[in-house]
C-alpha atoms as an extended CHARMM CRD file, in Angstrom:
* protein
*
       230  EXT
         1         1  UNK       CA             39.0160000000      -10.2260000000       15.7090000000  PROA      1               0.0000000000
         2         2  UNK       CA             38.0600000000      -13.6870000000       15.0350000000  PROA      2               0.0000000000
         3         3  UNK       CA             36.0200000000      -14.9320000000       11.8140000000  PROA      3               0.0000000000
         4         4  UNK       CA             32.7450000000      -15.1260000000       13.4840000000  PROA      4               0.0000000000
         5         5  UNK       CA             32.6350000000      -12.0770000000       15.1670000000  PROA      5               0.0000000000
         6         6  UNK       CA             33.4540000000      -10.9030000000       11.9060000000  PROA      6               0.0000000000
         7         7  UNK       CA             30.6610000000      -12.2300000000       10.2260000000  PROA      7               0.0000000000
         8         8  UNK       CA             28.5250000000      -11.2180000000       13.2630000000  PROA      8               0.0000000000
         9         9  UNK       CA             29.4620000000       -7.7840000000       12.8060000000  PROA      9               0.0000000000
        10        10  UNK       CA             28.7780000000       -7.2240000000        9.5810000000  PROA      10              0.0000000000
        11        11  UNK       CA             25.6000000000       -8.9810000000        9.8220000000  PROA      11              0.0000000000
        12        12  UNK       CA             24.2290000000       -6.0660000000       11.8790000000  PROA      12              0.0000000000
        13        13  UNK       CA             25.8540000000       -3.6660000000       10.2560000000  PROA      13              0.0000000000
        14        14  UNK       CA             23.8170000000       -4.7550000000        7.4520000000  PROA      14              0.0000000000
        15        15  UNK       CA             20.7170000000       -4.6930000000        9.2480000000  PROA      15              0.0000000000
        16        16  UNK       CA             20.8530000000       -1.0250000000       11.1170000000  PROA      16              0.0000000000
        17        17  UNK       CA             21.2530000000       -0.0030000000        7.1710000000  PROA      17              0.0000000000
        18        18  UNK       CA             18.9680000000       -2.1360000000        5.9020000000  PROA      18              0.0000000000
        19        19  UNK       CA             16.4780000000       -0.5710000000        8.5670000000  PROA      19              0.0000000000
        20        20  UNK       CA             16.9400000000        3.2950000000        8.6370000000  PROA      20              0.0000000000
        21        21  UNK       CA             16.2780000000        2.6310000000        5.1960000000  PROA      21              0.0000000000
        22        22  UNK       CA             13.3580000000        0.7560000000        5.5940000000  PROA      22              0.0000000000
        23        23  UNK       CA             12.4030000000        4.0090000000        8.1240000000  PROA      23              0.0000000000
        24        24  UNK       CA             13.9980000000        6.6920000000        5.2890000000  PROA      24              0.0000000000
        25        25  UNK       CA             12.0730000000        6.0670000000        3.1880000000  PROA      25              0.0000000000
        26        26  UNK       CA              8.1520000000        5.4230000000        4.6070000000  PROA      26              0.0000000000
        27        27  UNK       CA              7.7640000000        2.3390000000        6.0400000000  PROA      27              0.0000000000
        28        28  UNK       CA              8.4790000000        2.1550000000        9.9550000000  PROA      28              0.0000000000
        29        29  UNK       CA              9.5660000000       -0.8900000000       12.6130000000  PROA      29              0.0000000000
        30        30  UNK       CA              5.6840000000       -2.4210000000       12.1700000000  PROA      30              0.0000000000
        31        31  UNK       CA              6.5850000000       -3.1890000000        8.6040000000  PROA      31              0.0000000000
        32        32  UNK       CA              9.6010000000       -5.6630000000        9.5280000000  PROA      32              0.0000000000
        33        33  UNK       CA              7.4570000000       -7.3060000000       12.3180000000  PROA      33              0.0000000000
        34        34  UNK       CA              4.5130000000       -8.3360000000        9.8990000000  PROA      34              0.0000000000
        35        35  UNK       CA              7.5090000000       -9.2520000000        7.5050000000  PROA      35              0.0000000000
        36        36  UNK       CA             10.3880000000      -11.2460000000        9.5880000000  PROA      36              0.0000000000
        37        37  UNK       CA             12.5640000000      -13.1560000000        6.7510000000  PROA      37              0.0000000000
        38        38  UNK       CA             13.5590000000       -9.2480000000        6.2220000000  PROA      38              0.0000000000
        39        39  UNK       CA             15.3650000000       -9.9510000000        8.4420000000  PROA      39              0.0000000000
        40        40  UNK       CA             17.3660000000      -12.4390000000        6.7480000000  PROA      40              0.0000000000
        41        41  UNK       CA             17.8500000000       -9.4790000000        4.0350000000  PROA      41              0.0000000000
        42        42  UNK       CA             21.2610000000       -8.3410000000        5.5590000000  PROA      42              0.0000000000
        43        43  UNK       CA             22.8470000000      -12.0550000000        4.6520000000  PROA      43              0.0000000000
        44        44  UNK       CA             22.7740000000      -10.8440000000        0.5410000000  PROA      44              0.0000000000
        45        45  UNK       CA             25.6110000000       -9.1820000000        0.9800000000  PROA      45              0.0000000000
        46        46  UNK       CA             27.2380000000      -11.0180000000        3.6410000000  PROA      46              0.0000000000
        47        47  UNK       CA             27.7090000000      -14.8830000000        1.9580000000  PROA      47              0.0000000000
        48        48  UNK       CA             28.9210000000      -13.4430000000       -1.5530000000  PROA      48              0.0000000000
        49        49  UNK       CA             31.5840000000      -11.5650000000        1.1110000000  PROA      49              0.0000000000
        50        50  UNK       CA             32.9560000000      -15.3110000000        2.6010000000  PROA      50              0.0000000000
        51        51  UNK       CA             32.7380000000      -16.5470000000       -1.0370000000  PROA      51              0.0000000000
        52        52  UNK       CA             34.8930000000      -13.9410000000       -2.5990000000  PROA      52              0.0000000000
        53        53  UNK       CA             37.0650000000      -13.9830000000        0.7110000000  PROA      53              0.0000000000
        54        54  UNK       CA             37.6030000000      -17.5180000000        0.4260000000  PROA      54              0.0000000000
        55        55  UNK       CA             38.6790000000      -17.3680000000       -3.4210000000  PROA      55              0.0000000000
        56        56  UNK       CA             41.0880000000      -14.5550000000       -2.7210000000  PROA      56              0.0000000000
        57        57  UNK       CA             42.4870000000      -16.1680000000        0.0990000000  PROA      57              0.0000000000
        58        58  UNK       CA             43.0110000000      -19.3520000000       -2.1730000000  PROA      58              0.0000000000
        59        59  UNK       CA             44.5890000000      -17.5750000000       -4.5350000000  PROA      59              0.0000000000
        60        60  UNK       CA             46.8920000000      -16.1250000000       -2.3560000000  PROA      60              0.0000000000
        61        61  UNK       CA             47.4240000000      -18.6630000000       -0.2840000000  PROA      61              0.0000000000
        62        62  UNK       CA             47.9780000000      -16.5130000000        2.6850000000  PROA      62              0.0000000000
        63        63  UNK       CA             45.9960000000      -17.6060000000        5.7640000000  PROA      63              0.0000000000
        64        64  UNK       CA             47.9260000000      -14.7540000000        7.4280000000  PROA      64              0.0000000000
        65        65  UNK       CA             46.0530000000      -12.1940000000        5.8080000000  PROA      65              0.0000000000
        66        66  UNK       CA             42.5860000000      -14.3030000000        5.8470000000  PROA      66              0.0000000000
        67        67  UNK       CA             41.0580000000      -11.5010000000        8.2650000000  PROA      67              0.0000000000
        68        68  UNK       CA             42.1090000000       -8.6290000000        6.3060000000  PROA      68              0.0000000000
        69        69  UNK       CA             40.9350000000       -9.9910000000        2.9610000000  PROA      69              0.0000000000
        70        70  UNK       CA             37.0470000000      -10.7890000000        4.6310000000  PROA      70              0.0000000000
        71        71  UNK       CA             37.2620000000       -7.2330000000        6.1880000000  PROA      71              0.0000000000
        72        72  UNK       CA             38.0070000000       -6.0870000000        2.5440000000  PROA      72              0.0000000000
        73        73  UNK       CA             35.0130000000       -8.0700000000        0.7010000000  PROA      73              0.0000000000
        74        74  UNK       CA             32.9390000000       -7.6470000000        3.7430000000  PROA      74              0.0000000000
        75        75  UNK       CA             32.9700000000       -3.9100000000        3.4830000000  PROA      75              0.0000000000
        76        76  UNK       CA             32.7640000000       -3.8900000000       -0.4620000000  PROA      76              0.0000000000
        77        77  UNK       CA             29.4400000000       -6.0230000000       -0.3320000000  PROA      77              0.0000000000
        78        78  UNK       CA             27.9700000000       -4.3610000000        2.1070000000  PROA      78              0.0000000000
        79        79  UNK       CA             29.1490000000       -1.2310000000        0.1610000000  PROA      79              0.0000000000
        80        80  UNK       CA             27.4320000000       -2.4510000000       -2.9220000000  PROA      80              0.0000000000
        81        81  UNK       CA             24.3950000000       -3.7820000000       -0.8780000000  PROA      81              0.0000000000
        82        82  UNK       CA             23.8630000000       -0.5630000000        0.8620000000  PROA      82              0.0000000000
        83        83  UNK       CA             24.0780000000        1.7050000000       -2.5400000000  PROA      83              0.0000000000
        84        84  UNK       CA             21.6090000000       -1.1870000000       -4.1120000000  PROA      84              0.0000000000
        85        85  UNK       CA             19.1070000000       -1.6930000000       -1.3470000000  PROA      85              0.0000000000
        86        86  UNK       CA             19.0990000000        2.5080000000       -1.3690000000  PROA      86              0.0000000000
        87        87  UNK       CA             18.5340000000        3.4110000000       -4.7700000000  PROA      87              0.0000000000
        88        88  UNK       CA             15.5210000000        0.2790000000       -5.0400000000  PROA      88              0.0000000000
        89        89  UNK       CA             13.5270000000        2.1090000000       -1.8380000000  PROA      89              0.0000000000
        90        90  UNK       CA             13.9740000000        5.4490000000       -3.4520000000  PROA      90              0.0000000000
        91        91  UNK       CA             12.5040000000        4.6140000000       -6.4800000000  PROA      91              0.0000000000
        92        92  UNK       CA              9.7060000000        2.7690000000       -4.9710000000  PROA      92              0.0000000000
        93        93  UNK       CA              9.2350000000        5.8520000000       -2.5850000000  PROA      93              0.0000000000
        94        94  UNK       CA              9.6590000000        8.0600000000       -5.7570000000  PROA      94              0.0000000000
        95        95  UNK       CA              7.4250000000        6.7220000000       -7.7490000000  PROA      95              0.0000000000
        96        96  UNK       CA              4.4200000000        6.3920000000       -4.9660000000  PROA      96              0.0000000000
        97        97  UNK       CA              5.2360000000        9.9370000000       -4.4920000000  PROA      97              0.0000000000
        98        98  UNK       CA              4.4240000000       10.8540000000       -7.6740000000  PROA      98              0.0000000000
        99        99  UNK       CA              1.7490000000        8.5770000000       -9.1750000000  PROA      99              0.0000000000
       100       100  UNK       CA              1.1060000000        6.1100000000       -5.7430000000  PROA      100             0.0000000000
       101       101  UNK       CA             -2.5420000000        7.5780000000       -5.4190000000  PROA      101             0.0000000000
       102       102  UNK       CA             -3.2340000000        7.3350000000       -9.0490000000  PROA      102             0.0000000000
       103       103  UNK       CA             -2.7540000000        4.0890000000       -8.9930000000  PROA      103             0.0000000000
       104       104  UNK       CA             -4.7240000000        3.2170000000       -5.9140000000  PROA      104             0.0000000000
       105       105  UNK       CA             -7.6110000000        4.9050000000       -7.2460000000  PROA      105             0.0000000000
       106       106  UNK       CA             -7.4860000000        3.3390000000      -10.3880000000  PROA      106             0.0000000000
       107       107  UNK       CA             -7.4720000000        0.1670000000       -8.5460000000  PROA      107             0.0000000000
       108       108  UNK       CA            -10.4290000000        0.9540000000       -5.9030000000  PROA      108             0.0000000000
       109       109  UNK       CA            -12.9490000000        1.4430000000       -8.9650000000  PROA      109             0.0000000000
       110       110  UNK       CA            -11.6730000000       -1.9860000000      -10.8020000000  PROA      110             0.0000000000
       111       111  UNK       CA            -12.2570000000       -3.3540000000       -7.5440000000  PROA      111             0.0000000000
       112       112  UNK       CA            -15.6820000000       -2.8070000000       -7.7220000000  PROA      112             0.0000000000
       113       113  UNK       CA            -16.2250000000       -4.3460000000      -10.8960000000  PROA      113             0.0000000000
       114       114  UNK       CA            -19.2860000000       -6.1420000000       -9.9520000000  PROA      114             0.0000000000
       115       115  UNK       CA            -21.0640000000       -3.0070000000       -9.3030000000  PROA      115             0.0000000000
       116       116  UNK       CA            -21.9300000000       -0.4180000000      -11.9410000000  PROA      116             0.0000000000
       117       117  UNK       CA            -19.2590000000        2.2230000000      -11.1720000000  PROA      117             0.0000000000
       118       118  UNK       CA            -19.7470000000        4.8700000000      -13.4570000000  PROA      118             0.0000000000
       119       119  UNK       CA            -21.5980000000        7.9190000000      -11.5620000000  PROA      119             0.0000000000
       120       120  UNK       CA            -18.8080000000        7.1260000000       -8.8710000000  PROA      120             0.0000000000
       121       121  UNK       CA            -15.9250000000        7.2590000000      -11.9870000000  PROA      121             0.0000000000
       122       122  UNK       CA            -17.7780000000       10.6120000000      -13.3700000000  PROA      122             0.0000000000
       123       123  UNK       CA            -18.1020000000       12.2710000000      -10.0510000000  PROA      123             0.0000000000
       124       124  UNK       CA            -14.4720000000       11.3960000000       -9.4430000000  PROA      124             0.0000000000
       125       125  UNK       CA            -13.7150000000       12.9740000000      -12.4250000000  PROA      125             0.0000000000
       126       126  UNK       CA            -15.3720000000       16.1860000000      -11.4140000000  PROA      126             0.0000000000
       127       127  UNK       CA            -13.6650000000       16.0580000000       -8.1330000000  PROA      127             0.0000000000
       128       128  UNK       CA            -10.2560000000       15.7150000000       -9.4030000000  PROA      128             0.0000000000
       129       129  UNK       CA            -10.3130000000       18.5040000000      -11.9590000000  PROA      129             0.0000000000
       130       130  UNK       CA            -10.4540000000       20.8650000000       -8.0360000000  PROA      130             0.0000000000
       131       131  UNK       CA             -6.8480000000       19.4270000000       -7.6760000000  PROA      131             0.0000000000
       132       132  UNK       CA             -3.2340000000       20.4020000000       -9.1250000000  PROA      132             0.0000000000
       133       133  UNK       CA             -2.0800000000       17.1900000000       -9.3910000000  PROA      133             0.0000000000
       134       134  UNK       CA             -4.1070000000       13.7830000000      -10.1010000000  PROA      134             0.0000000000
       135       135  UNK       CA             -2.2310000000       12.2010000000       -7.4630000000  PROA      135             0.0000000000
       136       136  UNK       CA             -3.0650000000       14.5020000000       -4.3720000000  PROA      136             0.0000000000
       137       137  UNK       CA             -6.1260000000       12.6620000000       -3.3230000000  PROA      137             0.0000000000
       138       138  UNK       CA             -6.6370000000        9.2600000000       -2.5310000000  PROA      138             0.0000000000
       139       139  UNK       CA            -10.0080000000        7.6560000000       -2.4040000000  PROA      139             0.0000000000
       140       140  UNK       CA            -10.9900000000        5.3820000000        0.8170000000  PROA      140             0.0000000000
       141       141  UNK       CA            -14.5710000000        5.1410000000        0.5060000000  PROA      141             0.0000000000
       142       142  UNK       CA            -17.6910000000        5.9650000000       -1.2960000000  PROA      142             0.0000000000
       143       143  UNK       CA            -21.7040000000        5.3620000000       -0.5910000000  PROA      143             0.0000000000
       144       144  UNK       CA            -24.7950000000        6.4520000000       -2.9870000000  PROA      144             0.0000000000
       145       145  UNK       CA            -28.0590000000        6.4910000000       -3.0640000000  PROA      145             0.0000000000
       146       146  UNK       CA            -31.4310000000        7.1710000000       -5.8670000000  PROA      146             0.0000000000
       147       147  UNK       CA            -33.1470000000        9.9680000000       -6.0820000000  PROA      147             0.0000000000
       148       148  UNK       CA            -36.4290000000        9.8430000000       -7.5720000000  PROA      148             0.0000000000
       149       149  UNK       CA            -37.7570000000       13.0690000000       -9.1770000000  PROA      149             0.0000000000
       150       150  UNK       CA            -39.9690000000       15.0980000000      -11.9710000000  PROA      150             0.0000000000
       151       151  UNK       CA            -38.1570000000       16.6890000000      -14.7270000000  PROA      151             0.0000000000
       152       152  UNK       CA            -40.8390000000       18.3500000000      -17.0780000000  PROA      152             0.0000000000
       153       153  UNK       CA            -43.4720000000       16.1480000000      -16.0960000000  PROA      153             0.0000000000
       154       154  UNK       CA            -41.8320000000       13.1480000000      -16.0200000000  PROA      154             0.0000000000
       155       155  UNK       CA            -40.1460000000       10.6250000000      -13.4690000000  PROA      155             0.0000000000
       156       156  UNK       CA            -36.3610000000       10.9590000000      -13.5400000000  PROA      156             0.0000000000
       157       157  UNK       CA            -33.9530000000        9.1680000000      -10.9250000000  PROA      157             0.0000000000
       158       158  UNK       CA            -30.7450000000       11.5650000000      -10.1370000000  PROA      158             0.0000000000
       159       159  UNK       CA            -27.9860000000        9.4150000000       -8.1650000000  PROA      159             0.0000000000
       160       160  UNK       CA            -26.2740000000       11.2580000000       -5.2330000000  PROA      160             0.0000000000
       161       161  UNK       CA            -23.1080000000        9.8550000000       -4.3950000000  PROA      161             0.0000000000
       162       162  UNK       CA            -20.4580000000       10.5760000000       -1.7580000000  PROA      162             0.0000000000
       163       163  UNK       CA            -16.6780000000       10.0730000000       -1.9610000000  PROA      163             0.0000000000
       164       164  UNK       CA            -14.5330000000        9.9460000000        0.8520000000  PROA      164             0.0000000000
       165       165  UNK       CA            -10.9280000000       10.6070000000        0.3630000000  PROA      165             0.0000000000
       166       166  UNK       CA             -7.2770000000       11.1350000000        2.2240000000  PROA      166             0.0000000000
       167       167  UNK       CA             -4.9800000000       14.2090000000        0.9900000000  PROA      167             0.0000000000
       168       168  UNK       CA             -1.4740000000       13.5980000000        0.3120000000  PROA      168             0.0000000000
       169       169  UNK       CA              0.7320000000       13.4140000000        3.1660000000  PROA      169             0.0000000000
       170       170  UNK       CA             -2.6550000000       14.2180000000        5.5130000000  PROA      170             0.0000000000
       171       171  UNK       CA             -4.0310000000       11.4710000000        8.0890000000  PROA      171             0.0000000000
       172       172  UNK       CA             -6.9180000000       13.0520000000        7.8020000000  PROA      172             0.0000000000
       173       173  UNK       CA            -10.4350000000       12.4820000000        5.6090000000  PROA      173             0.0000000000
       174       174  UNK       CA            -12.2580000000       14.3040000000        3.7420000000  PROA      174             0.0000000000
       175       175  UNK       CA            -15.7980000000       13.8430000000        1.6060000000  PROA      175             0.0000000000
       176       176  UNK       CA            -17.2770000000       15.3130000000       -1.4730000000  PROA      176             0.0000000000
       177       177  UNK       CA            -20.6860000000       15.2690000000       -2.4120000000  PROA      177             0.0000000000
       178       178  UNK       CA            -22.4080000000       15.0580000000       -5.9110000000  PROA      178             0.0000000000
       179       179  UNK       CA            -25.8310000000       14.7410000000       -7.6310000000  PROA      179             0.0000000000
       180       180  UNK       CA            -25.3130000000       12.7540000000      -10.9550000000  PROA      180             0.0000000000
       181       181  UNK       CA            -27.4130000000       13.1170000000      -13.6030000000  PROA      181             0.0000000000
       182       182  UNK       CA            -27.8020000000       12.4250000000      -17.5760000000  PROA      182             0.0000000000
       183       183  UNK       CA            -23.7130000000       11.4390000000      -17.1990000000  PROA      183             0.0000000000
       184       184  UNK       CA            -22.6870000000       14.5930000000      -15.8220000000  PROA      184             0.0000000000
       185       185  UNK       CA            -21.9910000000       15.0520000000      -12.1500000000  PROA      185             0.0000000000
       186       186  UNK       CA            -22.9090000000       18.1220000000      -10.1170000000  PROA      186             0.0000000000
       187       187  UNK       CA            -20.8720000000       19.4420000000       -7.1100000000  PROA      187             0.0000000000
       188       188  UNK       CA            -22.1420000000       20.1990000000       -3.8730000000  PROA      188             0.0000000000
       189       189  UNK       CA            -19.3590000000       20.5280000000       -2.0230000000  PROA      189             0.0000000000
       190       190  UNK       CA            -16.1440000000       19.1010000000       -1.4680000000  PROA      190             0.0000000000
       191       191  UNK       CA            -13.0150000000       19.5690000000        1.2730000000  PROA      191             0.0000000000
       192       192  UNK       CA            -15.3260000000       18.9440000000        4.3900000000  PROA      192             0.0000000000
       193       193  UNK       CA            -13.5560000000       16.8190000000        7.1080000000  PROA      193             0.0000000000
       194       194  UNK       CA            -15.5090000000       13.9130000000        7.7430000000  PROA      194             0.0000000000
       195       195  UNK       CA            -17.3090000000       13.7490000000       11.0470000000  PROA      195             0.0000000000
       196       196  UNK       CA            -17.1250000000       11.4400000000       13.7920000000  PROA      196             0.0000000000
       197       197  UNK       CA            -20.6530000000       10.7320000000       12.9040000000  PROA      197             0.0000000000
       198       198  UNK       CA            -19.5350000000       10.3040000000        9.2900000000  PROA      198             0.0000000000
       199       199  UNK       CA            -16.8870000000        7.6320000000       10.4880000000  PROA      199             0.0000000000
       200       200  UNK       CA            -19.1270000000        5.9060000000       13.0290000000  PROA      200             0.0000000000
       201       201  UNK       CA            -21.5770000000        5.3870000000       10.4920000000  PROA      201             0.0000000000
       202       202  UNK       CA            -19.3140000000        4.0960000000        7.9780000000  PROA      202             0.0000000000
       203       203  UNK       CA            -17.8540000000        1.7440000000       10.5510000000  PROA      203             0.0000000000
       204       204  UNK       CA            -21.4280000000        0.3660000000       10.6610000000  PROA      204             0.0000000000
       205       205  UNK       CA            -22.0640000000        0.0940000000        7.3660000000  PROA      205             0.0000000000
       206       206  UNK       CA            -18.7030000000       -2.0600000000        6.9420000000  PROA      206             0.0000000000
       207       207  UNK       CA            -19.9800000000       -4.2140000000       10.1570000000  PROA      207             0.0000000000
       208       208  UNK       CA            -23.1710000000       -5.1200000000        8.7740000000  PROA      208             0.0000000000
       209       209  UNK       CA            -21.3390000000       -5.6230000000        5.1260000000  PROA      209             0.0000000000
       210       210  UNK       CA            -19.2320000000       -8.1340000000        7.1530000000  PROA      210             0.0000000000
       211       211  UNK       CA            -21.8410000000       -9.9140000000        8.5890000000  PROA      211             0.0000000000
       212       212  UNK       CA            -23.8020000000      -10.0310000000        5.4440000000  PROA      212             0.0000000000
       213       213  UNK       CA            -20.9230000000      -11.6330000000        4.0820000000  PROA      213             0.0000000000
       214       214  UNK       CA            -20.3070000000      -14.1430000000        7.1690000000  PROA      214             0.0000000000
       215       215  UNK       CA            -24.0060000000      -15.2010000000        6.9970000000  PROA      215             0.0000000000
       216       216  UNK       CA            -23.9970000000      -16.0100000000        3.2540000000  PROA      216             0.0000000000
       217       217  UNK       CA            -20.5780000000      -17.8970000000        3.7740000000  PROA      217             0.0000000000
       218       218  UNK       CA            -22.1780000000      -19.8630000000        6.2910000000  PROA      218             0.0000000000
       219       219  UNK       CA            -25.8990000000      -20.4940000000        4.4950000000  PROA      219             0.0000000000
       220       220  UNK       CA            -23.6490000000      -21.9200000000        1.4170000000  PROA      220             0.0000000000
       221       221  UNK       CA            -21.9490000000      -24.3190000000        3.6800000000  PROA      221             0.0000000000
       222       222  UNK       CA            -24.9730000000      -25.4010000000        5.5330000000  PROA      222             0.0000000000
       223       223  UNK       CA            -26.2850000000      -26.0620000000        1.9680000000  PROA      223             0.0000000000
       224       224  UNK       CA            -23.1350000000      -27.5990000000        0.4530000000  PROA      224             0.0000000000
       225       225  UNK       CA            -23.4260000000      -29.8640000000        3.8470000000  PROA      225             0.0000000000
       226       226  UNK       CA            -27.1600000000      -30.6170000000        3.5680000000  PROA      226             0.0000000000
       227       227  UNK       CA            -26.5910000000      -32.2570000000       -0.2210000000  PROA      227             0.0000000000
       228       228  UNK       CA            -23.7130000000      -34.5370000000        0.9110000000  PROA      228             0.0000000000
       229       229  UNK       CA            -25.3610000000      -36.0470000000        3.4220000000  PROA      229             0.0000000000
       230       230  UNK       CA            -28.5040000000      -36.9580000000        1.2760000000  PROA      230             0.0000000000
């Protein structure tokens, strides 16, 4: 077998490994189409190969053997690269496991750190304490509204607030609802599947948020356009 087909076939060795890993461990063929130069992934372990090969073979100044001593660093570098790119996915895939919705919920309320999320953090709270484990839920939405009311003759505003969520390992959604008042959230209910009506409505609500967003976008160009050409 010639050098190049060599090289060519340890190239894809490389990548079916380098993909059933990707696949092993969560991610799926989608993954490497939005990312492409992965594909260029399965060359780490392939270029230190020819370097290595061509020091031995300088050192042993055999050209007879050439073949044999690529096979040999070939199949240790890919060796190495397989055992390398395998333990890096499974700790990423351990540790998302274990603390990956923590950390995405953590990040959805500093998100929102223009708006005043603390009824949303304290029902949360309330909501998690229903779980084993902090990281079985993950949050994927939330909407609220005022309540206006009369505690012992006087005007009070209670906060109801909805949180949508995902399960671990579950495609599907769930909400939880909660009256918040005086910094202490009450439960309504929680573990109801959200309804198509539930979804279609939220669908909406991110539409018009979109367009809201589009319009202002466009009224601070218009503006920005209107004071350079005065």
């Amino acid at each position: 077998m010639t050098f190049f087909k060599k090289f060519l076939l340890f190239y894809f060795l490389n990548l079916a490994i380098f993909l059933l890993l990707i696949i092993l461990f969560g991610r799926d063929i989608i993954y490497v189409i939005k990312n492409p130069l992965l594909v260029l992934m399965p060359l780490i372990p392939v270029v230190p190969a020819i370097f290595f090969g061509a020091i031995i073979n300088t050192v042993l100044s055999r050209t007879d053997r050439s073949i044999k001593v690529f096979t040999f660093t070939y199949t240790g570098c890919t060796l190495i690269f397989s055992l390398f790119i395998g333990f890096t996915f499974f700790s990423s895939w351990n540790h998302n496991r274990k603390y990956g919705n923590v950390e995405a919920n953590k990040d959805y309320f500093r998100n929102y750190g223009h708006v005043d999320m603390t009824d949303y953090k304290i029902s949360f709270d309330t909501l998690i304490t229903r779980f084993s484990n902090p990281n079985d839920i993950r949050i994927t939405g939330s909407m609220s509204d005022v309540i206006d009311t009369t505690i012992e003759n006087t005007k009070q505003k209670m906060r109801y607030i909805r949180l949508m969520y995902s399960k671990y390992n579950s495609a599907e959604e769930y909400k939880a609802d909660f009256i918040v008042y005086n910094a202490a959230a009450k439960m309504v209910y929680y573990n109801i599947l959200l309804s198509d009506s539930d979804k279609k409505r939220i669908a909406d609500q991110e539409r018009k948020r979109t367009k809201l967003l589009r319009d202002i976008l466009k009224s601070v160009e218009d503006e920005a356009k209107k004071k350079r050409n005065e």
